[in-house]
C-alpha positions as CSV (number, residue, x, y, z in Angstrom):
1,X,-3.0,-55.6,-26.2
2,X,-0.2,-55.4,-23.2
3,X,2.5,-53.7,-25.8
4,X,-0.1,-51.5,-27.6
5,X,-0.9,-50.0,-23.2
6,X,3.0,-50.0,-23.0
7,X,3.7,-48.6,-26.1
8,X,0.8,-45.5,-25.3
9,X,1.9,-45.4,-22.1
10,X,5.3,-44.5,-23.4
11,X,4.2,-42.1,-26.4
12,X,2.2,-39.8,-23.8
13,X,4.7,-39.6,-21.3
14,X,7.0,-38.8,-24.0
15,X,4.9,-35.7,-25.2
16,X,4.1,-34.7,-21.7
17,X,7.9,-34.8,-20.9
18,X,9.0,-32.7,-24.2
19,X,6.2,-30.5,-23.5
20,X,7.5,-29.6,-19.9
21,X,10.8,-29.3,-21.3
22,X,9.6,-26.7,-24.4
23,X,7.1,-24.4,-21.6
24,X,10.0,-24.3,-19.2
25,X,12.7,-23.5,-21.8
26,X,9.7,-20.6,-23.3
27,X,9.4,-19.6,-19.7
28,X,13.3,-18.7,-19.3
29,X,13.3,-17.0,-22.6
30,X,10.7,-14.8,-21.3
31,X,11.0,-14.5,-17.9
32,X,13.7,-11.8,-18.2
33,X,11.6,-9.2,-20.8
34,X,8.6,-9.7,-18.7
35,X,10.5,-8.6,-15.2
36,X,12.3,-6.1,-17.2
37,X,8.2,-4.4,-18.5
38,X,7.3,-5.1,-15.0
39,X,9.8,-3.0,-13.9
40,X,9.3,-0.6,-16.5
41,X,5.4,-0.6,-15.7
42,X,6.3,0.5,-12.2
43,X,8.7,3.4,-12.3
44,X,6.0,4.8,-15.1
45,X,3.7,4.4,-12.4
46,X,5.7,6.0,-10.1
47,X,6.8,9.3,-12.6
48,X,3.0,8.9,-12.9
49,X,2.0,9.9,-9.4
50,X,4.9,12.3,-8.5
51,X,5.8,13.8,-12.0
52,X,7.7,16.4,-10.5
53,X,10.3,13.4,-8.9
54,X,13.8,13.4,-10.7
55,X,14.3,9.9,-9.1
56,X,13.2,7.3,-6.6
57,X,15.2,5.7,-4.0
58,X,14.0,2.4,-1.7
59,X,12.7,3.0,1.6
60,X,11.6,-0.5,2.3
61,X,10.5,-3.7,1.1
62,X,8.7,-6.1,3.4
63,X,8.8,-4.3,5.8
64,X,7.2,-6.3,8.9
65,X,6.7,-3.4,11.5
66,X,5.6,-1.5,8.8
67,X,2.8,-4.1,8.1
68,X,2.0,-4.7,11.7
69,X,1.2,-1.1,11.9
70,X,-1.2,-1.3,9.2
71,X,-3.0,-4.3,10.9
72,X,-2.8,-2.1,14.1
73,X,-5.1,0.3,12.0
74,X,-7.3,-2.2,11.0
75,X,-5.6,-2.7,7.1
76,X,-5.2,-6.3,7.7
77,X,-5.6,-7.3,3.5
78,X,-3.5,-4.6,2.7
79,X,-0.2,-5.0,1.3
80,X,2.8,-2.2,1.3
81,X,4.9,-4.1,-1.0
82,X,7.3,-1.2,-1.7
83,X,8.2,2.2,-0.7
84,X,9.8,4.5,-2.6
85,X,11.4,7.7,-2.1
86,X,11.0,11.1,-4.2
87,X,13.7,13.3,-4.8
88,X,14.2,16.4,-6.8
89,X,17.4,16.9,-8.8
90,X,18.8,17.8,-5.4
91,X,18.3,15.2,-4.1
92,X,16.0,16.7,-1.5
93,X,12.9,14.1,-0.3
94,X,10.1,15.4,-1.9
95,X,7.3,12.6,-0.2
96,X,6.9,9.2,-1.0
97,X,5.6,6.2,-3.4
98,X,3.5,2.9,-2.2
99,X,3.5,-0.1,-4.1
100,X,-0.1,-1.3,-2.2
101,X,-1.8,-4.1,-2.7
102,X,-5.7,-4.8,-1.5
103,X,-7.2,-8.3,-1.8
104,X,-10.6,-7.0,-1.3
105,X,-11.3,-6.3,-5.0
106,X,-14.3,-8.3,-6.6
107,X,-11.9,-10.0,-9.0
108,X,-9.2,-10.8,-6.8
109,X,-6.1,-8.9,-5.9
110,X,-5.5,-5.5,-7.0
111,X,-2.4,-3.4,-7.4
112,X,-1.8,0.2,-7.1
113,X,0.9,3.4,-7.0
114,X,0.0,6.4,-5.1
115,X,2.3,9.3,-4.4
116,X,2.1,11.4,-1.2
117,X,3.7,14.6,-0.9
118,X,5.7,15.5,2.6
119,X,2.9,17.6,4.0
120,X,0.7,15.3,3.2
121,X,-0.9,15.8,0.3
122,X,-2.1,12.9,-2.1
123,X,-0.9,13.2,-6.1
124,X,-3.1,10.3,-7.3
125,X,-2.6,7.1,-8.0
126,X,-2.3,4.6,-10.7
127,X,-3.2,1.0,-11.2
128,X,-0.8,-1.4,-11.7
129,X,-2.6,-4.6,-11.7
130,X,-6.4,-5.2,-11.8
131,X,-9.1,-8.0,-12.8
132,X,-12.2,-6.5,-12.0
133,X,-15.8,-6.6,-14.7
134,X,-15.3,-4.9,-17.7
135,X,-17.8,-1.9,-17.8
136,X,-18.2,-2.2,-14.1
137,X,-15.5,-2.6,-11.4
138,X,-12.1,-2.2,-14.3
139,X,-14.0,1.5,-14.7
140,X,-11.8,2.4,-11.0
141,X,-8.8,2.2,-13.6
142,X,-10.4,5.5,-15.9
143,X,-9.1,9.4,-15.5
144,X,-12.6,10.3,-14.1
145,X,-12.3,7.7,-10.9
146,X,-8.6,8.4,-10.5
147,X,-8.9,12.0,-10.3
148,X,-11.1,11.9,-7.4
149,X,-7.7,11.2,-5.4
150,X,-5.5,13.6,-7.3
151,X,-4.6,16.5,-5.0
152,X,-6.2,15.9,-2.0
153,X,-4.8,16.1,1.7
154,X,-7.3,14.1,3.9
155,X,-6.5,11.7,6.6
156,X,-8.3,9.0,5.0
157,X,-11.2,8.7,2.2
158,X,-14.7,7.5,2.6
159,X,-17.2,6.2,-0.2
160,X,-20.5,7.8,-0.6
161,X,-23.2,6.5,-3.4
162,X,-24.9,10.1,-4.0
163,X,-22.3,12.1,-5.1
164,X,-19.1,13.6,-3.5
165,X,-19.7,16.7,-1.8
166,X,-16.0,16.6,0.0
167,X,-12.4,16.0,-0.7
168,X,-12.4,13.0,1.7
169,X,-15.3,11.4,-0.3
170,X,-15.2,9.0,-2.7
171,X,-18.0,8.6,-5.8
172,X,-18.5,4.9,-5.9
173,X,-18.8,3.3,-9.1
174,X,-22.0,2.4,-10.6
175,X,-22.4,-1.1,-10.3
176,X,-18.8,-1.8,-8.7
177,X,-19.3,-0.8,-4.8
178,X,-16.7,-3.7,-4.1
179,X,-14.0,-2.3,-6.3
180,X,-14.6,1.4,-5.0
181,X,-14.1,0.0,-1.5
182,X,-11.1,-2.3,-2.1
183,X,-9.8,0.8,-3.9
184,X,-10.4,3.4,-1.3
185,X,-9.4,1.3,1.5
186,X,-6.5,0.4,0.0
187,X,-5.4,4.4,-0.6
188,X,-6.3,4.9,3.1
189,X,-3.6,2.4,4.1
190,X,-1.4,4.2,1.8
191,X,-1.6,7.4,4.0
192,X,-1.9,5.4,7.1
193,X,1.4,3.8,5.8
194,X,2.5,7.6,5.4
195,X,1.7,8.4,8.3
196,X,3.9,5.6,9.8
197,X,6.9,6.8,8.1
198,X,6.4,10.6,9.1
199,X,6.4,8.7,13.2
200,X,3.1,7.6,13.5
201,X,2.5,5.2,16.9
């Protein structure tokens, strides 16, 4: 009975040990194509919101006074997690791209592009990352609640349930009030994040 425990014993540690060894050999097979998507995901995004951009240069990454601003505004689960700059063949600044992050969604974190012109003005945006319902909340990642942003120069966005009648307000989802929120919020620490970089105090 002892040498049968022994001899289990030793068969399951066995499988767990080659098992470990086989995920983390996948994982470095793949780690390496799925940065390289991820990276390809993002600068779509970012020809996405600022189509007219012949390139994108890094402003910041991490940037802790940048943040501390943001909680200064009251975005404290916001996340600027990059800034990028547009340029034209030129190489003149044409406005910039946010990597933003909002915790706030109703399935967890959610991650977004959004390109804003130097006077101001708000291209759109583009998701990057979301979990929300299907047919309720992942409906913020369709053309028709996208668009709402596209084009707009506001200093920040507010969500109304009975129809936009202004470019600073934004149609909340039916069903998904959460996700329009984290989503709205998340675009006004985009322009508050703007509005740091153009000397904000």
């Amino acid at each position: 009975m002892k040498n049968t425990i022994i001899k289990d014993t030793f068969i399951l540690t066995m499988i767990t040990l080659i098992a470990g060894l086989c995920l983390g050999f996948v994982y470095e097979i793949t780690k390496e194509p799925i940065a390289q998507q991820e990276e390809l995901a993002k600068q779509e995004a970012y020809q996405s919101v600022f189509a007219d951009a012949d390139s994108f240069e890094p402003v910041s990454e991490g940037d802790s006074d940048l943040q501390n601003y943001l909680v200064k505004n009251g975005f404290e689960v916001q996340t600027v997690n990059e800034v990028m700059e547009a340029k034209d063949e030129g190489e003149n600044s044409l406005g910039y791209v946010f990597s933003i992050t909002t915790s706030e969604g109703y399935g967890g974190d959610i991650t977004f592009s959004m390109g804003v012109r130097d006077d101001g003005t708000l291209n759109g945006i583009e998701i990057l990352s979301i979990s929300e319902t299907a047919g309720l909340g992942m409906n913020a990642d369709t053309k028709e609640f996208k668009k709402q942003f596209q084009d707009k120069t506001v200093e920040a966005f507010t969500v109304t349930k009975t129809g936009s009648s202004a470019d600073d307000e934004i149609d909340a989802l039916s069903g998904a009030t959460i996700t329009t929120n984290a989503m709205t919020e998340g675009v006004n620490a985009g322009l508050t994040a703007f509005q740091y970089l153009k000397g904000g105090n």
